[in-house]
N, CA and C atoms as a LAMMPS dump frame, in Angstrom:
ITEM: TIMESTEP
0
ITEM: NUMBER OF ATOMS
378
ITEM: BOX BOUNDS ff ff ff
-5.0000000000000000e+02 5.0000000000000000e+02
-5.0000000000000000e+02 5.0000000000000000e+02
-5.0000000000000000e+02 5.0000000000000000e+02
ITEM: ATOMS id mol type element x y z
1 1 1 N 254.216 -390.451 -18.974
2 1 2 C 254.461 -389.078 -18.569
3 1 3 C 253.759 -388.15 -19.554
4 2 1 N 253.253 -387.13 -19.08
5 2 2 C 252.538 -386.18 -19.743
6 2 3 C 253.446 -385.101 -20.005
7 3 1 N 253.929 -384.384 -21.27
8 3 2 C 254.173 -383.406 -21.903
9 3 3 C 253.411 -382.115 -22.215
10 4 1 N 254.009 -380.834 -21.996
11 4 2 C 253.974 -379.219 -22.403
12 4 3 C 252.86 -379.599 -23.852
13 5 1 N 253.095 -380.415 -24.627
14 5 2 C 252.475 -380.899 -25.846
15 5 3 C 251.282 -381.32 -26.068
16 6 1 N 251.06 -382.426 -24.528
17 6 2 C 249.635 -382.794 -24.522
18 6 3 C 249.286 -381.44 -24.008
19 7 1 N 249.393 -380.757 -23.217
20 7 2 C 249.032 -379.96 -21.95
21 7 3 C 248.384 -378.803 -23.636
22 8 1 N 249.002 -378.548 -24.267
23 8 2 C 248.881 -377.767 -25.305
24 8 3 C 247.593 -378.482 -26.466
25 9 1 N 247.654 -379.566 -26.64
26 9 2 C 246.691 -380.527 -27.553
27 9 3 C 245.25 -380.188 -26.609
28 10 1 N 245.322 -380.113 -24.978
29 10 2 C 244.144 -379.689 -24.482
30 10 3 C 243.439 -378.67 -24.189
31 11 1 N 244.129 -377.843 -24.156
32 11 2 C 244.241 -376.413 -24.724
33 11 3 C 243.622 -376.411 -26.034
34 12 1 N 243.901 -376.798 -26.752
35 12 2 C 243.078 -376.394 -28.459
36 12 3 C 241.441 -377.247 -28.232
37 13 1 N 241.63 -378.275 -27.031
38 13 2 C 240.451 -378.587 -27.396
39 13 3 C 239.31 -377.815 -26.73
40 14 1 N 239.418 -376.77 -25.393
41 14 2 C 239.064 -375.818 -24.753
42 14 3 C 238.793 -374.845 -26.203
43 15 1 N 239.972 -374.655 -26.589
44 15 2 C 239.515 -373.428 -27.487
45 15 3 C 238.865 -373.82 -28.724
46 16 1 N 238.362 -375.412 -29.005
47 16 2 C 237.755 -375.615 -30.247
48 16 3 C 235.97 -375.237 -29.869
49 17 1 N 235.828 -376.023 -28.4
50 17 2 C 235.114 -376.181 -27.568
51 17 3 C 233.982 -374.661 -27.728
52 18 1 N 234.788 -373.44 -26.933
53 18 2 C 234.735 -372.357 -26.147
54 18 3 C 234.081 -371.956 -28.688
55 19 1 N 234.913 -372.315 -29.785
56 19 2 C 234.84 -371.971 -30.664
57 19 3 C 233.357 -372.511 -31.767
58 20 1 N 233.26 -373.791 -30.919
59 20 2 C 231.771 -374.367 -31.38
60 20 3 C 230.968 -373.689 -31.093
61 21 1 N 230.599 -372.771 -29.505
62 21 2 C 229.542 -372.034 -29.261
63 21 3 C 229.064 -370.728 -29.151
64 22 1 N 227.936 -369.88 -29.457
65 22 2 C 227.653 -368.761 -29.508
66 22 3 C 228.848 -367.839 -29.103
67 23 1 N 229.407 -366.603 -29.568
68 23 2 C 229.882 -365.76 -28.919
69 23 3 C 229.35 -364.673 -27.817
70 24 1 N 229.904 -365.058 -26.77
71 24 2 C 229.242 -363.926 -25.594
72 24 3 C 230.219 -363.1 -25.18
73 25 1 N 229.926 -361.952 -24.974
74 25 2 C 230.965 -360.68 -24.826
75 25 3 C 231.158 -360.734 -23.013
76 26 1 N 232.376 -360.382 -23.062
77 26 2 C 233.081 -360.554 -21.488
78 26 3 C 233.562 -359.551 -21.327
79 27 1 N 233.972 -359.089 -19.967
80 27 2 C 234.72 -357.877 -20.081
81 27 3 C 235.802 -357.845 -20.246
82 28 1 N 236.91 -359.154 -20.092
83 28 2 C 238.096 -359.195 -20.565
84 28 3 C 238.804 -360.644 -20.732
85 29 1 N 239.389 -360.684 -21.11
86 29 2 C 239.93 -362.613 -21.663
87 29 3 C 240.66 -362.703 -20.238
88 30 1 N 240.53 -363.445 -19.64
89 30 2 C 240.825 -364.059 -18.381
90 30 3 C 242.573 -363.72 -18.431
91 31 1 N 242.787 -363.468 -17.675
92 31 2 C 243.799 -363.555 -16.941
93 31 3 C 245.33 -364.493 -17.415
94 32 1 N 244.754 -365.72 -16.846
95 32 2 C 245.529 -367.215 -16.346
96 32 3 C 244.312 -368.486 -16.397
97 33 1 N 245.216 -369.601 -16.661
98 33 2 C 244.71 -371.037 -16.229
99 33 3 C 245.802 -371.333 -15.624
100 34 1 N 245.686 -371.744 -14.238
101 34 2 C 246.582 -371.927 -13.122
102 34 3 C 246.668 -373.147 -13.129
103 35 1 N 248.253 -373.507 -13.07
104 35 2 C 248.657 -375.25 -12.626
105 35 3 C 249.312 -374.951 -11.132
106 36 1 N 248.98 -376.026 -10.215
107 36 2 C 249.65 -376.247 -8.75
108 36 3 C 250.425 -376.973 -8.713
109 37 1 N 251.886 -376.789 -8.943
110 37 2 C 252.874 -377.451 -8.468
111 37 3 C 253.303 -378.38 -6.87
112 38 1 N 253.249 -379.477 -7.286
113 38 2 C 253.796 -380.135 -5.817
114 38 3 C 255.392 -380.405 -5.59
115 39 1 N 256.027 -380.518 -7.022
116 39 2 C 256.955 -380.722 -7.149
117 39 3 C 258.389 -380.225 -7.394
118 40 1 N 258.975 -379.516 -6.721
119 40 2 C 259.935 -378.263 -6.884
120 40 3 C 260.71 -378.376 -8.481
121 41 1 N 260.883 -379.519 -9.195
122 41 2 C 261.794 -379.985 -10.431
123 41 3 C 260.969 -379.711 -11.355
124 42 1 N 259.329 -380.149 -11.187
125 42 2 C 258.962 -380.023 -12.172
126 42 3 C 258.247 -378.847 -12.205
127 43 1 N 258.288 -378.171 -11.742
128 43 2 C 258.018 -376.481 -11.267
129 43 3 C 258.723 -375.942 -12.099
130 44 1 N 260.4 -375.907 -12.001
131 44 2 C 261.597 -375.113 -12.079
132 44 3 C 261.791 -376.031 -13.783
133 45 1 N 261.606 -377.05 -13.957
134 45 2 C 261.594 -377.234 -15.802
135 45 3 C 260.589 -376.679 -15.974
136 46 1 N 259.609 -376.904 -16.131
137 46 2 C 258.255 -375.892 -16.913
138 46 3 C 258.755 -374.272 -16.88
139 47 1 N 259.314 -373.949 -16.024
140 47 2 C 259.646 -372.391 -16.132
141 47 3 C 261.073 -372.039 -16.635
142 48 1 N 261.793 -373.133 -16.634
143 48 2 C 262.93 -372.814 -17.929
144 48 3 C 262.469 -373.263 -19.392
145 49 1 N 261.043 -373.975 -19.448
146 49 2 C 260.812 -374.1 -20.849
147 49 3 C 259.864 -373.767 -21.433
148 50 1 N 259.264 -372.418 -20.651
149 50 2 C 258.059 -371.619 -21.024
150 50 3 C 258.81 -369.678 -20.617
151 51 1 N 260.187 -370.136 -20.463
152 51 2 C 260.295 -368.514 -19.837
153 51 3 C 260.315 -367.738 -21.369
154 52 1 N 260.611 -366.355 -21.719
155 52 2 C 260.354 -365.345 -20.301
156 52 3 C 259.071 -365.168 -20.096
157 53 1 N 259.478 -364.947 -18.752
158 53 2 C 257.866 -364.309 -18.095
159 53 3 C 257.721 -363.271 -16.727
160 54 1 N 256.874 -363.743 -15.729
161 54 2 C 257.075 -362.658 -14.519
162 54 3 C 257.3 -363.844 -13.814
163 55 1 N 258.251 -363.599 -12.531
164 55 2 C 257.721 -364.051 -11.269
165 55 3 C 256.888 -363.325 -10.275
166 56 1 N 256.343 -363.744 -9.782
167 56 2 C 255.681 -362.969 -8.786
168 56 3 C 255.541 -364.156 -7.336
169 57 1 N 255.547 -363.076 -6.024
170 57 2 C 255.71 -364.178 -4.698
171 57 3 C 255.124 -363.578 -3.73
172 58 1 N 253.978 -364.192 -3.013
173 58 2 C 253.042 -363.777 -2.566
174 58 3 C 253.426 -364.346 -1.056
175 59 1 N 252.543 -364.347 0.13
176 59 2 C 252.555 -364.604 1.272
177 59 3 C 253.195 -366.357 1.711
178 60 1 N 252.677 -366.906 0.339
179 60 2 C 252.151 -368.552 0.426
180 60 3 C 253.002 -369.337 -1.275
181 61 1 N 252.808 -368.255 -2.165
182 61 2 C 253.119 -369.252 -3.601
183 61 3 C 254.483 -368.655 -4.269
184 62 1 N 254.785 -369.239 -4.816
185 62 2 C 255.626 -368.325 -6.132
186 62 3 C 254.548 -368.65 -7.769
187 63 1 N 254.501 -367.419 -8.19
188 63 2 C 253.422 -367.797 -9.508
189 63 3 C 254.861 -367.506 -10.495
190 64 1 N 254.585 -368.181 -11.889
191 64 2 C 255.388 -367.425 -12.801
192 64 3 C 254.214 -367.891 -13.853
193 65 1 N 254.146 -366.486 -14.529
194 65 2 C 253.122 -366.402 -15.672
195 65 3 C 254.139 -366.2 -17.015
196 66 1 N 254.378 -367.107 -17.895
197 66 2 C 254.72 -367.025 -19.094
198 66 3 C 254.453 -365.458 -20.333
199 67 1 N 255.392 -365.073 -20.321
200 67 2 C 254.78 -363.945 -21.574
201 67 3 C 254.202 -364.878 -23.007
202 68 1 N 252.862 -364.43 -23.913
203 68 2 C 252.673 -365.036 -24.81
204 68 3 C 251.801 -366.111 -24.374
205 69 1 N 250.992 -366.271 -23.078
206 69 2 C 250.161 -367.261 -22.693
207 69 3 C 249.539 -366.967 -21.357
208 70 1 N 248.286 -367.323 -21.99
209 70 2 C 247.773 -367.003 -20.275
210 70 3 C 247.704 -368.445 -19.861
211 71 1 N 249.081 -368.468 -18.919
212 71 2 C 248.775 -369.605 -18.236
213 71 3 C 250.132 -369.071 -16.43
214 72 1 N 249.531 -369.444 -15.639
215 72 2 C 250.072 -369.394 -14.426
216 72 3 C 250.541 -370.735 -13.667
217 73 1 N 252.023 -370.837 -13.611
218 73 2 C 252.313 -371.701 -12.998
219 73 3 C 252.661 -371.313 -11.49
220 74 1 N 252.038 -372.131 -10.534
221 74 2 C 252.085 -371.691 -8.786
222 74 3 C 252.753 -373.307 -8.42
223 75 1 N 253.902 -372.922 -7.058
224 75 2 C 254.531 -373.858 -6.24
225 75 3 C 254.704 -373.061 -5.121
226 76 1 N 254.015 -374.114 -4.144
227 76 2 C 254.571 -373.094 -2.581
228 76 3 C 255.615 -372.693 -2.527
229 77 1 N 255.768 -371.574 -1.539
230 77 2 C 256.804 -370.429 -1.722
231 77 3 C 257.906 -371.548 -0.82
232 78 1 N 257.666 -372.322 0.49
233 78 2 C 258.478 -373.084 1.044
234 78 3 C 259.325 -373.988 0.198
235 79 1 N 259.04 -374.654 -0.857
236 79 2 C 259.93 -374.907 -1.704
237 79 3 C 260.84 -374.427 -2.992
238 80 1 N 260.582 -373.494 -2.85
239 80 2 C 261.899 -372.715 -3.797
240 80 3 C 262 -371.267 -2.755
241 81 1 N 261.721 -371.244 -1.837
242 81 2 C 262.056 -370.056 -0.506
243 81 3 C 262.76 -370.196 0.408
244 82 1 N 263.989 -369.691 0.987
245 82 2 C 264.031 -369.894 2.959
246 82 3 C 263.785 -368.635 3.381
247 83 1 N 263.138 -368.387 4.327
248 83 2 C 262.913 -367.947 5.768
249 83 3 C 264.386 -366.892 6.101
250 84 1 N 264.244 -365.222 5.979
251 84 2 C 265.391 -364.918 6.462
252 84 3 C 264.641 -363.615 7.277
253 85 1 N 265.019 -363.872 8.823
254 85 2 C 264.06 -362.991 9.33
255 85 3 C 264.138 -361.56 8.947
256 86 1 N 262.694 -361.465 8.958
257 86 2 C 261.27 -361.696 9.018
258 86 3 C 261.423 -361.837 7.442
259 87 1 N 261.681 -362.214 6.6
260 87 2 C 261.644 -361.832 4.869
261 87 3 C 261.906 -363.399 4.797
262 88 1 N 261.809 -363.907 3.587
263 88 2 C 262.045 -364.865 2.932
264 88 3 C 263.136 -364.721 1.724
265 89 1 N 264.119 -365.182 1.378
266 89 2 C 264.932 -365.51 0.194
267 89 3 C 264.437 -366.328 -0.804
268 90 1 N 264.019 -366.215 -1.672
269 90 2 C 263.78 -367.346 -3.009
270 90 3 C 264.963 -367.451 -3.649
271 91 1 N 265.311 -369.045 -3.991
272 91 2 C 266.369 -369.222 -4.932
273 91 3 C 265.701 -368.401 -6.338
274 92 1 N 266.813 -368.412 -7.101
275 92 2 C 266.357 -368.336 -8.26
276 92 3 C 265.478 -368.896 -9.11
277 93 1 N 264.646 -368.778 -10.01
278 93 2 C 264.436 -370.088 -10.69
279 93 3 C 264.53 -370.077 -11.947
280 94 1 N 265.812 -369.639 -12.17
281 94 2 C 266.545 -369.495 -13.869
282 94 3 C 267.815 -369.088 -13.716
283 95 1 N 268.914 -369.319 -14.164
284 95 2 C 269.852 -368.8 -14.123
285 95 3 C 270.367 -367.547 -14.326
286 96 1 N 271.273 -366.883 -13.68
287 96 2 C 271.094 -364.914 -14.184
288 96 3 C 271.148 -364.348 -15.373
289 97 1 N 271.562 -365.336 -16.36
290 97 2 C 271.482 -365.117 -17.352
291 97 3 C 269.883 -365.276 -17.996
292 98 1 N 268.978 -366.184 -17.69
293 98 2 C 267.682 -366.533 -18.024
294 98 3 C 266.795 -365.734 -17.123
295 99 1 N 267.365 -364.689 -16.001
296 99 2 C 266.524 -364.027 -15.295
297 99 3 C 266.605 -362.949 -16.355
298 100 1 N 267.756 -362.521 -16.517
299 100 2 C 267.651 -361.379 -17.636
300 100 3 C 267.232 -361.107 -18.946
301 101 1 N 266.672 -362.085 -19.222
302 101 2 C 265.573 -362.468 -20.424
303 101 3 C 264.092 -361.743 -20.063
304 102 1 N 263.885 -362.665 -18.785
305 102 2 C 262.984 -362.149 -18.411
306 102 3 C 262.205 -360.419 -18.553
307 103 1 N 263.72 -359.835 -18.864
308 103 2 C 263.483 -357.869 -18.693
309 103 3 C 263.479 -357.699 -20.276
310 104 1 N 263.632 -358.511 -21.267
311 104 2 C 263.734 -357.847 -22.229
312 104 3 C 262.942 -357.718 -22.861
313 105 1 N 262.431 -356.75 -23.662
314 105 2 C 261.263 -356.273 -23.904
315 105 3 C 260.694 -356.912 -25.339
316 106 1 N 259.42 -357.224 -25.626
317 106 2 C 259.028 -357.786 -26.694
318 106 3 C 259.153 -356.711 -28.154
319 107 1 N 259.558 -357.467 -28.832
320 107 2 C 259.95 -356.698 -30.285
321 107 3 C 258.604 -356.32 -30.924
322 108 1 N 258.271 -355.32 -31.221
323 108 2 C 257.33 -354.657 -32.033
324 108 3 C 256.386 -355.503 -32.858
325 109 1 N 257.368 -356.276 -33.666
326 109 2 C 256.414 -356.824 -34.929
327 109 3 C 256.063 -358.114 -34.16
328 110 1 N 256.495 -358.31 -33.032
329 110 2 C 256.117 -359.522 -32.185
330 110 3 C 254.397 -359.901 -32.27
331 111 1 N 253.652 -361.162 -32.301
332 111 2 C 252.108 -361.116 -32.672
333 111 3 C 251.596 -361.204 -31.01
334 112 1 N 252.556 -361.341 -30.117
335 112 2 C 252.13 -360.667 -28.955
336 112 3 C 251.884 -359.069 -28.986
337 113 1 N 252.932 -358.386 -29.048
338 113 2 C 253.14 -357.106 -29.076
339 113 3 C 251.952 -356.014 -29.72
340 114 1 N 251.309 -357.15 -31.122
341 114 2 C 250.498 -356.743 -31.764
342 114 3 C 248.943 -356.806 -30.843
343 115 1 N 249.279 -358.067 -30.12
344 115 2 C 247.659 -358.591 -29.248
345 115 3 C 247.968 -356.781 -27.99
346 116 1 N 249.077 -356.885 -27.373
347 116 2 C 248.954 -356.02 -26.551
348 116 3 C 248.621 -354.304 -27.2
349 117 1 N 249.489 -354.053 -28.337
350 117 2 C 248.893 -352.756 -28.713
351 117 3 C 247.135 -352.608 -29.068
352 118 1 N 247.018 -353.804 -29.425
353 118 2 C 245.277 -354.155 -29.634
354 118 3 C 244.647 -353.503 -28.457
355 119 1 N 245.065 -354.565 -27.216
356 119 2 C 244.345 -354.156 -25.982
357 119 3 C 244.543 -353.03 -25.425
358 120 1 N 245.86 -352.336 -25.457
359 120 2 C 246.148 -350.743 -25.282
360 120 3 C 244.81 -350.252 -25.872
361 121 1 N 244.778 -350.147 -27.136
362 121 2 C 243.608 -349.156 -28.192
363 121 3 C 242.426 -349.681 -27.627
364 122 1 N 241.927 -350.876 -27.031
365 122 2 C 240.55 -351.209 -26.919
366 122 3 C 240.563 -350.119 -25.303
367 123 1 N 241.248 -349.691 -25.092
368 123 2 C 241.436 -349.905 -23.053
369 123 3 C 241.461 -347.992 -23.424
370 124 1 N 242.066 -347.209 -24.374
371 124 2 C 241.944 -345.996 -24.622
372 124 3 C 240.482 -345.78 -25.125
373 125 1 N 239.439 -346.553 -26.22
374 125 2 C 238.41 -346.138 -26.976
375 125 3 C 237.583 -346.316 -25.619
376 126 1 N 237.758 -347.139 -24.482
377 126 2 C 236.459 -347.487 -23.742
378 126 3 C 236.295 -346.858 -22.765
């Protein structure tokens, strides 16, 4: 079985990789690296052990993007959704107590907080 750990060990090797070669200027650090869930369990652990973050639920997926990582986890919306006409219901996928994590806001001296005031100031000078 593969672990959050390896998944992370390959990750550094992308970024040793991406760190061996020339620097080329982009217009912005990507987004997400998207994983496709087939599996509703192992969907719903990865997102109790990467929360908080967003959910977001589109026509077709549920995404949840981790705060502190660009990484996007997607599982069709049919398995953590039912059908309530015309709308859909999603279960939860954290408990209400772990949804409400989700809202709380990152602490200042946080080295996220610091990456985002960064990108604020780059996004005002340009």
């Amino acid at each position: 079985m593969i672990t959050t750990h390896d998944w992370a060990r390959e990750l550094q090797q992308t970024a040793e990789f991406l760190l061996s070669r020339d620097a080329v200027e982009i217009p912005k650090i990507p987004e997400t690296r998207g994983w496709f869930f087939s599996e509703k369990e192992v969907f719903l652990n990865l997102v109790r052990a990467l929360k908080p973050g967003k959910k977001d639920v589109s026509d077709s997926y549920v995404d949840f993007l981790p705060h502190g990582a660009h990484i996007q986890l997607t599982v069709n919306r049919s398995l953590v959704c039912r059908r309530l006409n015309p709308e859909y219901e999603c279960e939860p996928l954290l408990s209400r107590a772990e949804e409400a994590e989700l809202e709380e806001p990152i602490p200042i001296d946080a080295p996220l907080a610091q990456a985002i005031r960064h990108d604020l100031q780059d996004a005002d000078e340009g």
